[in-house]
C-alpha positions in Angstrom: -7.9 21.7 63.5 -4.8 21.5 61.8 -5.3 18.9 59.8 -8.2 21.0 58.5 -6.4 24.2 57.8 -3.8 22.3 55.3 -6.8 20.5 53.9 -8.5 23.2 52.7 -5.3 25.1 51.9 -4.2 22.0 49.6 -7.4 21.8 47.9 -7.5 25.7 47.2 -4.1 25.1 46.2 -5.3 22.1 43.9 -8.5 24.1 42.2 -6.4 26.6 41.1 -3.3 24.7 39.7 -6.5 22.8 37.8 -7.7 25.8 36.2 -4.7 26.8 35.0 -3.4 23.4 33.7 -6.8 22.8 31.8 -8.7 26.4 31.6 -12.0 26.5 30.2 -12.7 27.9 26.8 -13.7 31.5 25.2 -17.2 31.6 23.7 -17.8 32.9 20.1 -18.0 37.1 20.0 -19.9 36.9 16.7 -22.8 39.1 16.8 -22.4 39.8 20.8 -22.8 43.9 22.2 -20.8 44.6 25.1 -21.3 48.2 26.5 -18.4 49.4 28.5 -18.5 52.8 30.6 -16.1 55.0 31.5 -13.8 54.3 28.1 -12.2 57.7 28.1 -8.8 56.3 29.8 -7.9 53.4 31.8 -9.3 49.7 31.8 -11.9 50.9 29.7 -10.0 52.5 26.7 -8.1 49.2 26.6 -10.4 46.8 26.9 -12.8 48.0 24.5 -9.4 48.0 22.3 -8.9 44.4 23.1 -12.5 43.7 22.8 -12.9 45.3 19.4 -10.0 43.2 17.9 -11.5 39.9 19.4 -14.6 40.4 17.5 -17.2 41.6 19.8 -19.4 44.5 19.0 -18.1 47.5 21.6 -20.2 50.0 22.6 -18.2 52.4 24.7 -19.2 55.2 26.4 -17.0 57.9 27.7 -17.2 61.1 29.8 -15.2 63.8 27.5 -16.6 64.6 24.1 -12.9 65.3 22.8 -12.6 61.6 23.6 -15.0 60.5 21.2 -12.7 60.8 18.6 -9.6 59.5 20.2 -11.2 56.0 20.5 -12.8 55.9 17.6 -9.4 56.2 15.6 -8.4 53.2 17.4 -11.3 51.4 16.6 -13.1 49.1 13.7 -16.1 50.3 12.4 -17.8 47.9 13.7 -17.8 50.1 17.0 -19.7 52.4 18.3 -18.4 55.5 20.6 -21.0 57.8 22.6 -20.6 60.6 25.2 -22.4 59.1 28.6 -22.7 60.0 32.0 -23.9 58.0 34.5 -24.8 60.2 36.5 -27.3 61.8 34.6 -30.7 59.5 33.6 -31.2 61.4 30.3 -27.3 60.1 29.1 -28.6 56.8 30.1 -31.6 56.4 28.5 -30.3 57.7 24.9 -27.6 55.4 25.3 -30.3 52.7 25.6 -32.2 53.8 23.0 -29.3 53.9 20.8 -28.2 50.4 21.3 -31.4 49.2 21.4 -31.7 50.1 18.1 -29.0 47.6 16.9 -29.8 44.5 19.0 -32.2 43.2 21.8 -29.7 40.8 23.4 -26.5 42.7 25.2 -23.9 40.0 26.0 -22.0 42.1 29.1 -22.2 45.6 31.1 -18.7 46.5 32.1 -19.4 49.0 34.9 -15.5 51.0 34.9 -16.2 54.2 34.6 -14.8 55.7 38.7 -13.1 58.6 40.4 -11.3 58.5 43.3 -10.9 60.9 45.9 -9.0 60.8 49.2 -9.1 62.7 52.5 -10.1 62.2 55.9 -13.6 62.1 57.0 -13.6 65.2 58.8 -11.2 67.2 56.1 -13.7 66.5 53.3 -17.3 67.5 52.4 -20.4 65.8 52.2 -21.0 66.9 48.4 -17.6 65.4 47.5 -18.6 62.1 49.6 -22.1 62.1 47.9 -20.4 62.4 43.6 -18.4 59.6 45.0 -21.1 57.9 45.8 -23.4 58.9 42.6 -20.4 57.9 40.3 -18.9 54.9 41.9 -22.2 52.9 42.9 -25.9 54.9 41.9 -24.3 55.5 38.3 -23.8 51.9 37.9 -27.0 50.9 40.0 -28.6 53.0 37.2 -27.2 51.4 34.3 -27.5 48.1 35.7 -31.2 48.3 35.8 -31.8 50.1 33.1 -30.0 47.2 30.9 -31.0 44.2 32.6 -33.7 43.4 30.4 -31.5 43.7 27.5 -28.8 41.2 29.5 -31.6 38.4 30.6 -33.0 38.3 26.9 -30.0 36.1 26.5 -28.9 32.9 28.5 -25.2 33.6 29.8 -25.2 37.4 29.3 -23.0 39.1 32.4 -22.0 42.2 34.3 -18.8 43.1 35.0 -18.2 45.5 37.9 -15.2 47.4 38.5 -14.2 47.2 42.3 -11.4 47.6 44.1 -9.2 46.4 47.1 -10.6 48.9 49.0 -14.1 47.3 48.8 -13.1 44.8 51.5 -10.7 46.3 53.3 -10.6 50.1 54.5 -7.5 52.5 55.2 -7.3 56.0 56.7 -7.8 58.8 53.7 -10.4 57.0 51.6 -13.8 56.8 53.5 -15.7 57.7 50.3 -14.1 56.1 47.5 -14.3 52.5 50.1 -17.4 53.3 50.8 -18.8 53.6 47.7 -16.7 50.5 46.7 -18.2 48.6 49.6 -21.7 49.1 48.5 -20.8 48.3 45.0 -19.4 44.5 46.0 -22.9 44.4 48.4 -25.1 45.3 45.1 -23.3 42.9 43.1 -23.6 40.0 45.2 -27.2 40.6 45.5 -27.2 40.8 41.9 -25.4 37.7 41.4 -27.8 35.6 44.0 -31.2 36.9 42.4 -30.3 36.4 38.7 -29.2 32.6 39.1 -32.7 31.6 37.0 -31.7 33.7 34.0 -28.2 32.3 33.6 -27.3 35.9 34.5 -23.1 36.0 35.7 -22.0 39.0 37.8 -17.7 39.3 38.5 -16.6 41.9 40.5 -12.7 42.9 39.6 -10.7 43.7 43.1 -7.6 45.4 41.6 -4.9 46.7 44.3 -3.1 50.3 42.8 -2.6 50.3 38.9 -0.6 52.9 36.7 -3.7 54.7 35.7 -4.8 58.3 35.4 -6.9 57.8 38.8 -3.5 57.8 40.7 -1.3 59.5 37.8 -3.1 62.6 37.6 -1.2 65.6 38.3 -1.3 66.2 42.7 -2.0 69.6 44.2 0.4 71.1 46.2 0.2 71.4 49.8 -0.4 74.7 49.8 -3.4 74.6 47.5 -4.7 71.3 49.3 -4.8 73.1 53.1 -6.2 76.3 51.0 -9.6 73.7 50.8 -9.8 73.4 54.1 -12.1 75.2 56.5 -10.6 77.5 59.3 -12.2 75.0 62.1 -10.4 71.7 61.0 -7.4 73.4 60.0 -7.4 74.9 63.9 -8.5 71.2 64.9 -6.2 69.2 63.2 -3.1 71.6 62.8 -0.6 71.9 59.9 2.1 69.7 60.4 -0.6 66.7 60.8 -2.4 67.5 57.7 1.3 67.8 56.2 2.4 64.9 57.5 -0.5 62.6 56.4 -0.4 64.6 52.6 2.8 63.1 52.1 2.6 60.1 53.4 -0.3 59.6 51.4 1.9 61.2 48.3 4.8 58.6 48.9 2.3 55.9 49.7 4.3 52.4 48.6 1.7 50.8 47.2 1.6 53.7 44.8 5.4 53.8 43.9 5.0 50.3 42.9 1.4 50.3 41.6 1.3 47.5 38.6 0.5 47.1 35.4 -3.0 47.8 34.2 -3.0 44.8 31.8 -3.4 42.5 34.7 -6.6 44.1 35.1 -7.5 44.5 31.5 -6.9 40.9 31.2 -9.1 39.9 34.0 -12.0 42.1 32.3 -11.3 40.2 29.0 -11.6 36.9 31.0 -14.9 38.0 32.4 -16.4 38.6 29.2 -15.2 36.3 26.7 -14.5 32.8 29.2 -17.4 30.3 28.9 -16.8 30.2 33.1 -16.2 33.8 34.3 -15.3 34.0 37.9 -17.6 35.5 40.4 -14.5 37.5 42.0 -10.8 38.8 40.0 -7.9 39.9 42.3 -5.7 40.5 39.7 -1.9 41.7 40.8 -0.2 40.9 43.6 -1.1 43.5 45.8 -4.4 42.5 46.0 -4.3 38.7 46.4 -1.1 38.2 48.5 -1.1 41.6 50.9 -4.8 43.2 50.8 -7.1 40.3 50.9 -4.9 38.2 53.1 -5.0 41.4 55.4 -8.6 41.4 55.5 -8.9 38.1 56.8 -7.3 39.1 60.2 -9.2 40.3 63.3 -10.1 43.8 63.0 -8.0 44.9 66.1 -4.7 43.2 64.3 -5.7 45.5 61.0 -5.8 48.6 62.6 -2.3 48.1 64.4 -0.8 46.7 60.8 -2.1 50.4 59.0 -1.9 52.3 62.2 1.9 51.3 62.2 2.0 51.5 58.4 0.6 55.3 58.4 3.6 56.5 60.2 1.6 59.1 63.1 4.6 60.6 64.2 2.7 64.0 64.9 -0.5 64.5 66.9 -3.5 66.4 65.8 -3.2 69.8 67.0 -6.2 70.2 69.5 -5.1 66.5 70.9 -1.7 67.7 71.6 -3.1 71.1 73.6 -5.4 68.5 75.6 -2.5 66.6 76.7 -0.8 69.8 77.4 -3.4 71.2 79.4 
């Protein structure tokens, strides 16, 4: 059994000191569309940046009008810059008809655009749980399918979709953004498995925490976070819990030393432009030698690693008056 282990460990080992001794080439962007969402910040703004100086013919959607002109400074003319939101089926289909309009062969779908959220299950609502859902997986769902028939007009077209860590393994505080994450890997492997007869490629990018405005954005206070709350969970849970698990969640490590977005932006470009995209991109070290490893482990081990890790030094209110009474 040994012997098997270190097997397979030297020959992953082997595969990947391979690929990176004698990696496969870039294809030729002349005259190929690649339609990136969520462009207004982030992965996106960068990589259809990168994209654009390559050569290929960006089309990149973003959320904020006032953004339109940002990105389009920062671009060649040969781009184009639209207001989308994938949520809403009307964005969608005018962004369809526009590019449409310029070609009948899209080389790649970059599905980026995200937002994240973060709360315990029974702190936060079911409408915030159901945008999270809408934006982070049926937005993409939607553009998926509405431009597959522009994707499988052309042998080795792909789609890109922007995961994360927490679409394989799941930690106290983020029920909806994992969830959504979850279903987005599911979809995408589907995807991947019934588009092998058109040539079709599908990598899913499994970034750990980045410096980006998901996790840079300006935090409420406590005070204005508890505020949100309704008077039954704050009587259920208590204040010095919720308290406790705000700021553990506000001094979260993984945070403090989130990484560089380029590892991710670079992974995106890899995708896209490499003759031999991967299926899967864990790019950074938080998410190929600490979250995936973690997932691998029996479920009960998990729970004691983040149970330890979340630092419960204060019980929820209504437990502490059961084990009084």
């Amino acid at each position: 059994m040994y012997l098997i282990i270190i097997l397979i460990i030297l020959l992953y080992v082997t595969y990947y000191v391979y690929k990176h001794l004698f990696p496969s080439p870039n294809i030729n962007p002349d005259g190929k569309y690649v339609l990136i969402t969520g462009c207004d910040t982030g992965f996106g703004h960068a990589l259809a940046i990168e994209l654009d100086k390559q050569g290929f013919n960006v089309l990149a959607g973003v959320y904020i009008s006032n953004n339109i002109i940002i990105l389009k400074n920062k671009l060649s003319s040969n781009a184009n810059v639209f207001r989308l939101d994938i949520t809403k089926e009307e964005d969608i289909n005018a962004v369809y008809e526009l590019v449409q309009k310029k070609t009948n062969k899209l080389h790649a779908l970059v599905n980026n655009a995200g937002i994240g959220e973060s709360g315990y299950i029974d702190w936060i609502t079911l409408e915030l749980i159901r945008k999270t859902m809408d934006v982070n997986f049926f937005g993409h769902v939607a553009m998926t399918k509405k431009f597959l028939p522009l994707l499988i007009n052309k042998y080795d077209s792909r789609v890109i979709n922007i995961c994360s860590v927490a679409g394989f393994l799941t930690t106290p505080n983020l029920s909806a953004y994992s969830a959504s994450k979850y279903a987005l890997e599911a979809f995408s492997d589907c995807l991947r498995r019934e588009m092998i007869s058109w040539g079709l490629h599908v990598s899913i990018i499994e970034p750990g925490f980045m410096r980006t405005p998901i996790i840079e954005v300006n935090h409420i206070s406590f005070e204005e976070f508890w505020s949100t709350l309704s008077k039954d969970v704050q009587t259920r849970w208590g204040e010095d819990f919720v308290k406790e698990q705000f700021n553990n969640q506000r001094n979260n490590v993984f945070i403090k030393y989130a990484e560089d977005p380029i590892k991710v932006v670079c992974a995106l470009q890899h995708a896209v432009m490499n003759t031999k995209p991967y299926i899967r991109y864990r790019p950074g070290w938080q998410s190929s030698f600490i979250f995936f490893p973690l997932s691998m482990l029996p479920a009960w081990i998990v729970d004691l690693i983040l149970i330890k890790f979340n630092k419960l030094t204060i019980l929820p209110a209504n437990v502490y008056k059961q084990l009084k009474d």
